[in-house]
C-alpha positions as CSV (number, residue, x, y, z in Angstrom):
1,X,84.6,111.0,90.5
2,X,88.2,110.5,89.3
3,X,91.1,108.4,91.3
4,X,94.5,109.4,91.8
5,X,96.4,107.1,94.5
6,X,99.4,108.8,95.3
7,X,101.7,106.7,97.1
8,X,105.5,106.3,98.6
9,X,107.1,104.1,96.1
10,X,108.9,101.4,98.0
11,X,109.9,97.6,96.7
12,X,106.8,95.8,97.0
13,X,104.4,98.7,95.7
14,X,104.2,98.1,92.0
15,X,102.8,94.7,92.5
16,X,100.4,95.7,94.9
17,X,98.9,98.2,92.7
18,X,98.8,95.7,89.4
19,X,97.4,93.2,91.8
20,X,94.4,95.3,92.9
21,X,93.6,96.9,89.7
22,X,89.8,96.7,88.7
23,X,89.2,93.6,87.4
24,X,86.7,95.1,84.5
25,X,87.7,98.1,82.8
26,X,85.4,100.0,80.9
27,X,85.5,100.7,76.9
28,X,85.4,103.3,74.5
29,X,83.0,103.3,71.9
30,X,82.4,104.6,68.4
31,X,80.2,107.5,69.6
32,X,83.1,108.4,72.5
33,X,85.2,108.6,69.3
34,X,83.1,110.5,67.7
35,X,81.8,113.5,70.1
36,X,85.8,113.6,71.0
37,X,86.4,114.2,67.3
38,X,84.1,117.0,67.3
39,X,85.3,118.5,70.1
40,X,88.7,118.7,68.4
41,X,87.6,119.9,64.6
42,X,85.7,122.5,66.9
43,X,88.4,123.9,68.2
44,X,90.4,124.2,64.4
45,X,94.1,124.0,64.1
46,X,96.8,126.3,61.9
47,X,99.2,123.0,61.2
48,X,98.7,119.6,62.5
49,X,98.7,119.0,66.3
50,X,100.5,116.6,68.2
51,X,99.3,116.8,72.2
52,X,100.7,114.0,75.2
53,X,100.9,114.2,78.6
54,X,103.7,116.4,78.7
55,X,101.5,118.8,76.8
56,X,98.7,118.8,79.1
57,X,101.3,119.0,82.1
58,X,102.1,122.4,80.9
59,X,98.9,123.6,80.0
60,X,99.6,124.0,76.6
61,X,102.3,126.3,76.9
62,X,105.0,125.9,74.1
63,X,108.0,124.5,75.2
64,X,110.7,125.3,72.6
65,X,111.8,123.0,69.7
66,X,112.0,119.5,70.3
67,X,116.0,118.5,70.0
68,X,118.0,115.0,71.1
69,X,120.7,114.8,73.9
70,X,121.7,112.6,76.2
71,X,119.0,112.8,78.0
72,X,116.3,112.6,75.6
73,X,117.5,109.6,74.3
74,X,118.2,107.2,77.0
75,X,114.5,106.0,77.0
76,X,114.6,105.0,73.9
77,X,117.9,103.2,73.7
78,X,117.3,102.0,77.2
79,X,114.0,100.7,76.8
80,X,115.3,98.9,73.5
81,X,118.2,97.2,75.4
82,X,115.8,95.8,78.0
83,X,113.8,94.3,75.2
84,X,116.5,92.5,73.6
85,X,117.5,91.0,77.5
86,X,114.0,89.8,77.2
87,X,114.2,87.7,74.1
88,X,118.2,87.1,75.1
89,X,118.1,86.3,78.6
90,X,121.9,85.9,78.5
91,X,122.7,89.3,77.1
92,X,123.7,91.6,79.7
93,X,122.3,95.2,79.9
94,X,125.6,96.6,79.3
95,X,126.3,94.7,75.9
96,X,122.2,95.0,75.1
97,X,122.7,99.4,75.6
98,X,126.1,98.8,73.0
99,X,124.0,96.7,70.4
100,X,121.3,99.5,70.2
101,X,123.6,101.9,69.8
102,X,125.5,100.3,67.2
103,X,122.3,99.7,65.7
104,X,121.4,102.7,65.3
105,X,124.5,104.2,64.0
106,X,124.4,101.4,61.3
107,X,121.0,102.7,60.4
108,X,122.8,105.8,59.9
109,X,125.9,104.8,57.6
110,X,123.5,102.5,54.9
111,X,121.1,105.5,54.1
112,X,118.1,104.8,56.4
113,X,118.1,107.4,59.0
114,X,116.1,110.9,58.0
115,X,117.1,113.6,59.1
116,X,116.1,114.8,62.6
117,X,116.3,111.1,63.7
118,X,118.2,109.4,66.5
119,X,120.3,107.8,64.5
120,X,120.8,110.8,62.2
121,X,121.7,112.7,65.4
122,X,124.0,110.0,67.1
123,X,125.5,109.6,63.3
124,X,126.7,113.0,63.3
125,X,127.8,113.2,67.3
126,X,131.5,112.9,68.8
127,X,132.6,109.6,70.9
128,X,132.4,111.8,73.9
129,X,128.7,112.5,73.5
130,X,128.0,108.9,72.4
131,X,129.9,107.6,75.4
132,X,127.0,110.1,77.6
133,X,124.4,108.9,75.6
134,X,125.4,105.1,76.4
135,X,125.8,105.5,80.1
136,X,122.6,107.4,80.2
137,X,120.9,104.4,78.5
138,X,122.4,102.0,81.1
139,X,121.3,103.4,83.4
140,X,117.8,103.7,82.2
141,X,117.5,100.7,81.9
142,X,118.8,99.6,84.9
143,X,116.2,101.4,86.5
144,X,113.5,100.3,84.4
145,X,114.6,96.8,85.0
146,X,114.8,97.1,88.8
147,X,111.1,98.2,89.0
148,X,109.6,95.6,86.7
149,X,111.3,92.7,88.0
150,X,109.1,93.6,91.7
151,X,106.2,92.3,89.0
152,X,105.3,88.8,89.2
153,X,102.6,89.0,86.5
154,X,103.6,88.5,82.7
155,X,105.6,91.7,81.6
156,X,107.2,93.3,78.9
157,X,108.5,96.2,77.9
158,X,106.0,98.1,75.1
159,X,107.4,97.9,71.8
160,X,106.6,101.7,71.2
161,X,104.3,104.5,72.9
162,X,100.7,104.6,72.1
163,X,99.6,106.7,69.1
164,X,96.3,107.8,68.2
165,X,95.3,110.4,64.8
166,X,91.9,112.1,65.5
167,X,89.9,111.4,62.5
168,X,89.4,114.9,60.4
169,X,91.1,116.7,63.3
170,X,94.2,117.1,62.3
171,X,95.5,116.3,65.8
172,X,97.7,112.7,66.8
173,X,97.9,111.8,70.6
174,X,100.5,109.9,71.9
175,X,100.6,108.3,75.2
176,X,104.0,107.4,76.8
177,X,104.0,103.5,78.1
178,X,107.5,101.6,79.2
179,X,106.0,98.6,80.7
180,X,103.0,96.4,79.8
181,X,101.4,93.7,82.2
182,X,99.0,91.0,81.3
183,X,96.9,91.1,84.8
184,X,94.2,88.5,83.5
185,X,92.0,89.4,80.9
186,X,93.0,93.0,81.6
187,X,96.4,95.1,80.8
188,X,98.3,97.6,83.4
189,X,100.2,100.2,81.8
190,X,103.6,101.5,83.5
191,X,105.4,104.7,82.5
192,X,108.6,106.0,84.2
193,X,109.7,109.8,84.6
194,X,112.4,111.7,85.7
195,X,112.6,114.3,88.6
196,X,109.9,114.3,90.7
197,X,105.8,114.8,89.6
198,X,104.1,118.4,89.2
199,X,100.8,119.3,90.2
200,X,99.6,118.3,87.1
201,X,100.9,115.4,86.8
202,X,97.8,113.5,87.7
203,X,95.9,115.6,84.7
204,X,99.0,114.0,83.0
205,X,98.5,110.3,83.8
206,X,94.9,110.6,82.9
207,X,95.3,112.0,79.6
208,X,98.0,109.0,79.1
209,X,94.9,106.7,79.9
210,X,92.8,108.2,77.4
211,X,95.1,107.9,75.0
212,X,95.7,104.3,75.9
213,X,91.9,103.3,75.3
214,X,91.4,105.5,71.9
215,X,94.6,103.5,71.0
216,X,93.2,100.1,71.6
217,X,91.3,98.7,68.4
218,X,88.2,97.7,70.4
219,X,88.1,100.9,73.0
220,X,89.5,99.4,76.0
221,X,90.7,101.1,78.8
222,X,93.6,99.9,80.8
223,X,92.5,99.0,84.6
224,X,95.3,100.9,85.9
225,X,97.7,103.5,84.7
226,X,100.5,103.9,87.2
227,X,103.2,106.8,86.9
228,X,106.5,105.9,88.4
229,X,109.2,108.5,89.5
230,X,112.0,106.5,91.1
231,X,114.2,110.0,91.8
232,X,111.6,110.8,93.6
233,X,110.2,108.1,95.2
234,X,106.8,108.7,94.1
235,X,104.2,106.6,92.7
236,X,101.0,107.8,90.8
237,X,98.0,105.7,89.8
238,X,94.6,106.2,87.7
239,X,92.3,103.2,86.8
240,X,90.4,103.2,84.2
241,X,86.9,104.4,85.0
242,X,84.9,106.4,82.8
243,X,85.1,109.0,84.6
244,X,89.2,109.1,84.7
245,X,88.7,108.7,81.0
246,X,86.4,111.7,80.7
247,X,88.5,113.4,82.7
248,X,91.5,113.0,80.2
249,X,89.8,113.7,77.6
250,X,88.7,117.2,78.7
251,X,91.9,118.0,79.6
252,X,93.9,117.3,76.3
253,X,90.7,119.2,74.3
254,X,91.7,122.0,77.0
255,X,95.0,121.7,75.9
256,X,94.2,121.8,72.3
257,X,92.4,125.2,73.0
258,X,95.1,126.7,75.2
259,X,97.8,125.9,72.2
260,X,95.0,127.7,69.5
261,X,94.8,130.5,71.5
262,X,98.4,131.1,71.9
263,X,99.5,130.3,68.1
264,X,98.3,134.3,67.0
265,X,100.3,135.4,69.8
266,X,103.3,133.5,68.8
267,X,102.9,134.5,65.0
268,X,102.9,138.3,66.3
């Protein structure tokens, strides 16, 4: 049977539920690897496939081009100012927000942005829009920061999201991960979201968990995968039991199915 806890998120709640995570989750192993591989090549792809949670959330349904704006680039720049406050504890969010930026515009004028990147995109935006993009950031990760500091464990914020390519699949999963705590020999994985949680968001979380373990060199599963949606005031949580991992796993090969199915539609 599969967990979801579903709480009201409240000050104290994200280090209850790191503090009561299972104490020994359960691993993936080569075989898991393999009969998900197999599931995958059976399902066949036009072009290379790229599911998440966001995917699975929808059911597969395509979702129009992906394209930056404020919006969709606050996480990144706000979860790389929070990381620099964490090696410079004296650097204030504010100034840590500006130095990404500026970072990434730098990348921009010596040559070493592609096309289609953040930087290529911020690069070729007006002050107005940069000014959004840097108050959206602040407050990113102002909010990230709020919830993590409730943790009393060892934290930090995860250097990048979780990627995984299926081997002769032609399919890469990614799993989105903002926070990382060391809870003992075990690892609890935070993600935040905007708005407030679908239906399927729990599908979502335990596709994220999934991704997590076939991620992780030696097949381990987080013990908990908790969803945060601070608009909201909602908290989500899966731990990771084989059967939540099962459960992921079906769904993003669902997924994989629903997109093949609708790709001859689209080309009509």
């Amino acid at each position: 049977m599969t967990t979801l806890l579903h709480r009201r998120l409240e000050p104290s709640l994200l280090m209850r539920l790191v503090g009561d995570a299972p104490e020994a989750p359960v691993c993936l192993t080569d075989d898991h690897r393999r009969s998900l591989g197999a599931r995958f090549r059976a399902v066949g792809a036009v072009g290379h496939r790229r599911l998440d949670a966001w995917a699975v959330e929808q059911a597969g349904r395509a979702t129009g081009a992906f394209h930056w704006s404020p919006t969709t680039a606050r996480r990144v720049l706000g979860n790389g100012a929070l990381r620099r406050t964490q090696h410079q504890p004296s650097l204030a969010i504010l100034d840590a927000v500006r130095d990404e930026v500026t970072d990434q515009l730098l990348r921009a004028t010596s040559g070493h942005a592609r096309p289609g990147s953040l930087a290529y995109w911020l690069a070729s935006s007006a002050n107005p829009v940069i000014g959004t993009v840097s108050a959206e950031a602040l407050n990113w990760a102002i909010q990230l920061d709020e919830s993590a500091r409730t943790i009393t464990l060892p934290w930090s914020v995860a250097p990048s999201d979780a990627y995984y390519d299926v081997a002769t699949a032609r399919t890469t999963l990614r799993a989105r991960r903002d926070v990382v705590v060391a809870a003992g020999d075990a690892r609890v994985i935070v993600r935040i979201r905007s708005g407030s949680p679908g239906k399927s968001a729990g599908p979502g979380l335990r596709a994220d968990l999934t991704i997590e373990a076939l991620a992780d060199p030696s097949g381990r599963a987080p013990a908990r995968l908790i969803g945060l949606w601070p608009d909201a005031g909602v908290c989500l949580a899966v731990d990771g039991t084989m059967d939540d991992l099962r459960a992921g796993a079906r769904d993003l090969v669902r997924t994989a199915v629903a997109q093949r199915r609708a790709q001859p539609a689209r080309a009509a």
